[in-house]
VODO-784131 format. One record per residue: residue number from 1; residue in one letter; x, y, z of N, C-alpha, C, CB in turn. Coordinates in steps of 0.001 Angstrom, whole numbers. Glycine has a CB too. Example, Ala and Ser with C-alpha at 12.3 -4.5 7.8 and 13.67 -1.06 7.14 Angstrom:
# residues 2
pos	code	npx	npy	npz	capx	capy	capz	cpx	cpy	cpz	cbpx	cbpy	cbpz
1	a	13190	-5690	7800	12300	-4500	7800	13200	-3300	7800	11308	-4473	9046
2	s	12850	-2250	7080	13670	-1060	7140	12900	30	7870	14084	-598	5725
//
This chain:
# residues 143
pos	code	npx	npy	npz	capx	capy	capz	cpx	cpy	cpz	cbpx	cbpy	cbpz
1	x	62281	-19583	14895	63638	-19383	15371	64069	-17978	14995	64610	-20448	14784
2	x	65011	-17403	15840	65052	-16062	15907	67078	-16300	15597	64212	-15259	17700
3	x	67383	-16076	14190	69022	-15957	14124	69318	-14019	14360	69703	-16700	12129
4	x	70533	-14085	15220	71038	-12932	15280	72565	-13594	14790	70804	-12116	16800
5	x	72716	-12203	13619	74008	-12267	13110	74806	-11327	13284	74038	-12443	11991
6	x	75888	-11468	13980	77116	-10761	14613	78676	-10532	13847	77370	-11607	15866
7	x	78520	-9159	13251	80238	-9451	12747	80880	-9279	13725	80983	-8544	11651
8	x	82168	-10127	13597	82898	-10048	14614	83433	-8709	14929	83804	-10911	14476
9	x	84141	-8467	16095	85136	-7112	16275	85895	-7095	15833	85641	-6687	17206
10	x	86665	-5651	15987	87519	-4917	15105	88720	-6082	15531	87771	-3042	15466
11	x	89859	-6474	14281	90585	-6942	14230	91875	-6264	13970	90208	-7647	13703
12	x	93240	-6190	14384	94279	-5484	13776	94586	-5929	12057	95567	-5774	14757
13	x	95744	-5079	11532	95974	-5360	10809	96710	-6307	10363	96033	-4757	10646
14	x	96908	-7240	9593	97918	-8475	9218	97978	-8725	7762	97467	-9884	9897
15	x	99687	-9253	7348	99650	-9144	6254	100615	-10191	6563	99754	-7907	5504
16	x	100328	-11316	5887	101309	-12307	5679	101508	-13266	4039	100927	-13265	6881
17	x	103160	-13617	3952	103429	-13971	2939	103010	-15206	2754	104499	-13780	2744
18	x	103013	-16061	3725	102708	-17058	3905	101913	-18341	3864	102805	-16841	4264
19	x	100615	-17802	3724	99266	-18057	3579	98009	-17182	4410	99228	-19435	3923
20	x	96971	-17847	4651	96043	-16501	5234	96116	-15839	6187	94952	-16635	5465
21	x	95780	-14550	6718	95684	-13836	7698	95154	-13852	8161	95714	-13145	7783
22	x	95139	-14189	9461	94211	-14678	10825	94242	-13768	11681	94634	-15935	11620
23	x	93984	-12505	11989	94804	-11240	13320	93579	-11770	14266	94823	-8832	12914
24	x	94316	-11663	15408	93640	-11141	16711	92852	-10225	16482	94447	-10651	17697
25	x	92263	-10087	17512	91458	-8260	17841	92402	-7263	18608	89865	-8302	19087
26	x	92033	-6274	17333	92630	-4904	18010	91852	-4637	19486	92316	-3451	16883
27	x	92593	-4062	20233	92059	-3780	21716	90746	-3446	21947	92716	-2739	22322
28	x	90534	-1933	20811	89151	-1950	20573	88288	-3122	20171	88991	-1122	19721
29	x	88717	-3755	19658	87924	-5117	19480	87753	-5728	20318	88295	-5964	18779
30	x	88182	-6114	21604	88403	-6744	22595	87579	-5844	23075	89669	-7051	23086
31	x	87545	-4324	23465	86377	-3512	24101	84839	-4039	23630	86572	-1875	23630
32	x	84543	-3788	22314	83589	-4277	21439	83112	-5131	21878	83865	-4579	20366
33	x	83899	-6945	21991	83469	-7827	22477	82792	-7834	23632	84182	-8423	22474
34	x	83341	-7329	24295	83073	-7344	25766	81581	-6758	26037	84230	-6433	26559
35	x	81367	-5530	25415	80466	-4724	24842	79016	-5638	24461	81223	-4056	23560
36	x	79507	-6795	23989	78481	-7194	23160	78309	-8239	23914	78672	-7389	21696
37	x	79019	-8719	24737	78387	-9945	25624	77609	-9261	26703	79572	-11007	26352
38	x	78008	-8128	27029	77478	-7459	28144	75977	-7188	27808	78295	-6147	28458
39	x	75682	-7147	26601	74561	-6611	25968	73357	-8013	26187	75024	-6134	24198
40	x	74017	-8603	25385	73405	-10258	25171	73207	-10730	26307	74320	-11373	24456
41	x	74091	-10566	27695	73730	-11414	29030	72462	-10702	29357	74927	-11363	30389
42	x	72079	-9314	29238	71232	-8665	30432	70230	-8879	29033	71673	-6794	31382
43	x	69804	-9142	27978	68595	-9372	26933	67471	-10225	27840	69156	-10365	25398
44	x	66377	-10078	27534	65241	-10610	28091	64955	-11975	27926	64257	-9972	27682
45	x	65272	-12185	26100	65358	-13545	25519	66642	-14064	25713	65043	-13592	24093
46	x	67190	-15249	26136	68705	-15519	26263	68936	-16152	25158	69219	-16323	27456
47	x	70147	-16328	24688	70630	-17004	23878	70503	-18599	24058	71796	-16534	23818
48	x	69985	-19323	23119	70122	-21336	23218	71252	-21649	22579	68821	-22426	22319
49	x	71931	-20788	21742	73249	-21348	21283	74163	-20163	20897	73060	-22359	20022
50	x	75393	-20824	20379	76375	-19960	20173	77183	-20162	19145	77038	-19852	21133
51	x	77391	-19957	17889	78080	-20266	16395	79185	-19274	16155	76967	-20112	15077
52	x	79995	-20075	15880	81385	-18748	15410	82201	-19764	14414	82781	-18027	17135
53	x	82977	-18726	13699	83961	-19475	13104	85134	-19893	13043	84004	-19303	12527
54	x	86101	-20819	12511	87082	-20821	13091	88483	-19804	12993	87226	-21901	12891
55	x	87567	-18739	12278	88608	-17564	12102	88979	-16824	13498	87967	-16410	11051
56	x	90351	-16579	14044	90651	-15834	15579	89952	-15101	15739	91786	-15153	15933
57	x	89693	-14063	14617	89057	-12924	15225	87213	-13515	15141	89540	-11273	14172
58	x	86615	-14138	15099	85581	-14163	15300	85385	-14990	16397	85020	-14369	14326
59	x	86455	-16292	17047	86711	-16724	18223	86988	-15798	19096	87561	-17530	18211
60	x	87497	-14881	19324	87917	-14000	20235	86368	-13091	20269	89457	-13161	19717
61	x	86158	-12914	19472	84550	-11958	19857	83397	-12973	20570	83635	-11275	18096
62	x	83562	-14126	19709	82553	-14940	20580	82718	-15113	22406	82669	-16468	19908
63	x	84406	-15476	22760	84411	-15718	23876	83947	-15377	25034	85050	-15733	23947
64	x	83787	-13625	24989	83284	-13257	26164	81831	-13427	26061	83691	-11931	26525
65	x	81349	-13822	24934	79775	-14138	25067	79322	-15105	25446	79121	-14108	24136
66	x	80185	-16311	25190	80089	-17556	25767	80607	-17322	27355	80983	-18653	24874
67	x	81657	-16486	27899	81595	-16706	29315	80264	-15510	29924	83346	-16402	30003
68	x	79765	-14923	29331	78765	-14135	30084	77477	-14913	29910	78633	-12600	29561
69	x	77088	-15855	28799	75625	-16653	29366	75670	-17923	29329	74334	-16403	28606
70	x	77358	-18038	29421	77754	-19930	29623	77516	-21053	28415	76644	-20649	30913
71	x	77408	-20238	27092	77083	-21256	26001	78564	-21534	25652	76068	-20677	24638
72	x	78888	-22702	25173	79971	-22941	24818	79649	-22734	23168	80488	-24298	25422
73	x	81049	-21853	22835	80739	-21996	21410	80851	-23066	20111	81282	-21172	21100
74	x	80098	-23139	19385	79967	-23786	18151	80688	-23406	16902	78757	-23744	17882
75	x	82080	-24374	16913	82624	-23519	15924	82059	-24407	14917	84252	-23200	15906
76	x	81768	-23326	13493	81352	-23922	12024	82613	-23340	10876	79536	-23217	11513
77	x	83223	-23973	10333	83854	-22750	9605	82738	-22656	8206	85773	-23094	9119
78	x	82017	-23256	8056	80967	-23233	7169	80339	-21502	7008	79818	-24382	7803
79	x	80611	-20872	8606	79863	-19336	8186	81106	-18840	8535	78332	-18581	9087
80	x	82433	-18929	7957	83473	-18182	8226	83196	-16942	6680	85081	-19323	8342
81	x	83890	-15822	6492	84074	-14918	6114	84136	-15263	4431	85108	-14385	6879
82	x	84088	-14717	3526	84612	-14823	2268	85901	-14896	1892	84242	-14014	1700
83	x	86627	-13792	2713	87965	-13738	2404	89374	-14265	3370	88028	-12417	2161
84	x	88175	-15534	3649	88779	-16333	4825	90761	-16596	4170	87566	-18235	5017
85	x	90348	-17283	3375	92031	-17325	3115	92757	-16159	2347	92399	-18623	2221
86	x	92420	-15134	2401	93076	-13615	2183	93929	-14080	3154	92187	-12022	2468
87	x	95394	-13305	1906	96504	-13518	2801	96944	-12074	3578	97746	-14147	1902
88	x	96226	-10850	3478	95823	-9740	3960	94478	-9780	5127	95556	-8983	2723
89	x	94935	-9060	6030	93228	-8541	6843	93535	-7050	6495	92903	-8853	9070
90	x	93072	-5782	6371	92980	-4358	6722	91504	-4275	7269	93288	-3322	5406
91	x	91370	-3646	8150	90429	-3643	9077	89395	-2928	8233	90842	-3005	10449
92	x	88087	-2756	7972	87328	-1568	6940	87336	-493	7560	85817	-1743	6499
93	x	87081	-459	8775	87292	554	9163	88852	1366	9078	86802	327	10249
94	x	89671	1046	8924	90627	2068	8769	90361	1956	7050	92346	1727	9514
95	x	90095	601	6034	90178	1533	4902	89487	2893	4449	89947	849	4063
96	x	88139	2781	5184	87022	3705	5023	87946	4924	5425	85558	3397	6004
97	x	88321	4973	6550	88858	6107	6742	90411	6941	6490	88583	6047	7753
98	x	91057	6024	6011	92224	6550	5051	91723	6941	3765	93333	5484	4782
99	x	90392	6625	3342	89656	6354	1546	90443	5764	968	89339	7591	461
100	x	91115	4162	1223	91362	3569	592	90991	3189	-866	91339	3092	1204
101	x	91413	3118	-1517	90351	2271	-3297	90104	745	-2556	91830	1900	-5531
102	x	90835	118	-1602	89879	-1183	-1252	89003	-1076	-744	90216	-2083	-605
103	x	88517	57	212	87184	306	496	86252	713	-869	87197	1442	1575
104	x	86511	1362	-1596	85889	1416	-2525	85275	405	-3554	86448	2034	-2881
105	x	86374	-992	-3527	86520	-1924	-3975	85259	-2921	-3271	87927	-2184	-3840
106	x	85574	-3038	-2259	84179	-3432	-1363	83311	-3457	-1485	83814	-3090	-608
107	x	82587	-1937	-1370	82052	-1238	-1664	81282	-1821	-2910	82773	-270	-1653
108	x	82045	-1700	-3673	81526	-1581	-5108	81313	-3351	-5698	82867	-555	-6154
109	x	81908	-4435	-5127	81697	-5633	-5181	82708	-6145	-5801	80614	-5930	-5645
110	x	83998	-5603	-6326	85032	-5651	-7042	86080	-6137	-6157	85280	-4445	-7664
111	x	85913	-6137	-4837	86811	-6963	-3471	86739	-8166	-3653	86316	-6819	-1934
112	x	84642	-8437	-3457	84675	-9647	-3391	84780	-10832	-3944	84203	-9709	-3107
113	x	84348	-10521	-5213	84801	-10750	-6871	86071	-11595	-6821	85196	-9183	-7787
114	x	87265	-10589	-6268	88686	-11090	-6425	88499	-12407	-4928	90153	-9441	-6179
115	x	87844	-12675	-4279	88274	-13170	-2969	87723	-14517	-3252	87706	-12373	-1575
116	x	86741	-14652	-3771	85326	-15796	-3853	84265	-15824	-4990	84340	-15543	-2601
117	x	84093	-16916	-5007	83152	-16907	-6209	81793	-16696	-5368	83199	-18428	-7239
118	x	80459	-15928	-5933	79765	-15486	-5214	78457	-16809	-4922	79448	-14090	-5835
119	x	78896	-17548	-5862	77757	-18665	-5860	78786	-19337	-4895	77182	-19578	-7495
120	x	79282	-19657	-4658	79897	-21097	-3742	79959	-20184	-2479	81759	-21988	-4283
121	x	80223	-19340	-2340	80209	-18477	-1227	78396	-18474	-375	80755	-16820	-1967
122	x	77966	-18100	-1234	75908	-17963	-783	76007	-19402	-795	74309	-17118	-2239
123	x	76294	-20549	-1724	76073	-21850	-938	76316	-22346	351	76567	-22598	-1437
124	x	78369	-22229	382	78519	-22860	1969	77697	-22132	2925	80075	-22769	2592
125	x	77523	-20382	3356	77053	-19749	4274	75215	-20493	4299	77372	-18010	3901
126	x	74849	-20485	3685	73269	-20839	3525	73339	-22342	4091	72591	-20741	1730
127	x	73584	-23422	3168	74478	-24412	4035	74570	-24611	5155	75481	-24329	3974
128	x	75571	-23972	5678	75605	-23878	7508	74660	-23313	7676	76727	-23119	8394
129	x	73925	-22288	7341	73053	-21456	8736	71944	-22326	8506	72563	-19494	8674
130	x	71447	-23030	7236	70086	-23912	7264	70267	-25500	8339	69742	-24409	5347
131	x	71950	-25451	8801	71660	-27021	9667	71563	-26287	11019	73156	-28489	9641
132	x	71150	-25401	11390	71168	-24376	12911	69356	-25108	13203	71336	-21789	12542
133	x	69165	-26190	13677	67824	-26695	13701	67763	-26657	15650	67669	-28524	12708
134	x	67128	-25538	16386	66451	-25708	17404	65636	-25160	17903	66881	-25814	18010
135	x	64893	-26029	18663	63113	-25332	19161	63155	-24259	19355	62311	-25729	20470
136	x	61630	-23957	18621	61265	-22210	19820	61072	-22323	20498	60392	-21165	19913
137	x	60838	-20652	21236	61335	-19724	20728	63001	-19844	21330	60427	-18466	21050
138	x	63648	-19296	20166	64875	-19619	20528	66195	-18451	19856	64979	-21193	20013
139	x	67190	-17655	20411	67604	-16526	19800	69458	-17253	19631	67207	-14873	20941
140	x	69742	-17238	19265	71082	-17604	18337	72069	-16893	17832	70817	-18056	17316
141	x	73257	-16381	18081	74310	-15559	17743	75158	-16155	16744	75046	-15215	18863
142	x	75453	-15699	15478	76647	-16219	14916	77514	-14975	14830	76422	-16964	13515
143	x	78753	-15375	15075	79708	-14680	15324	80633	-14951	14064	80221	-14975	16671
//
């Protein structure tokens, strides 16, 4: 079995008091997506399935991949993000490029530290991607 792993697209920024931050995709992200289904439809090997999580922005990247080779997606939140319930998103890319200290933080493993414990984190993700059981040859997107 052949897994391809996909971070999702660029997402805007969100900051809520509330509980976690879920943003849409920034437009460019929505370009991105599009980008990447376009890529995946015309591939030689097609995709047999389609995994995303139930975070927006990784639903929204999956979608146009699922309408360009017709897989309906598989949501798991099992391979959702670390800092799934961060009540912040900042996109990395803008921290990288303001030189944020949270990029640095990242970076340096001191982000993730604060977000998740690193063992329960490598469990659930391993977890989900070990129940992904189908025949070869076979190519697989998680989003």
């Amino acid at each position: 079995m052949e897994l391809l792993l996909v971070r999702h697209a660029e997402p805007v920024r969100l900051v809520r008091d509330d509980g976690p931050a879920d943003p849409q995709l920034h437009d460019r992200g929505v370009a991105q997506a599009h980008a990447l289904a376009q890529w995946l439809a015309t591939e030689p090997r097609p995709l047999d399935a389609l995994y995303t999580s139930g975070l927006r922005r990784a639903r929204e990247t999956a979608d146009p991949v699922a309408a360009a080779t017709g897989l309906a997606p598989v949501v798991d939140d099992g391979v959702a993000e670390y800092d799934r319930g961060a009540s912040e998103y900042i996109p990395v890319e803008e921290l990288r490029a303001a030189k944020d200290e949270r990029w640095d933080e990242m970076v340096g493993g001191a982000y993730f530290a604060r977000q998740a414990d690193a063992g329960t984190f490598t469990t659930r993700i391993v977890g989900a991607l070990s129940l992904i059981h189908i025949s070869e040859p076979t190519r697989q997107a998680e989003i």
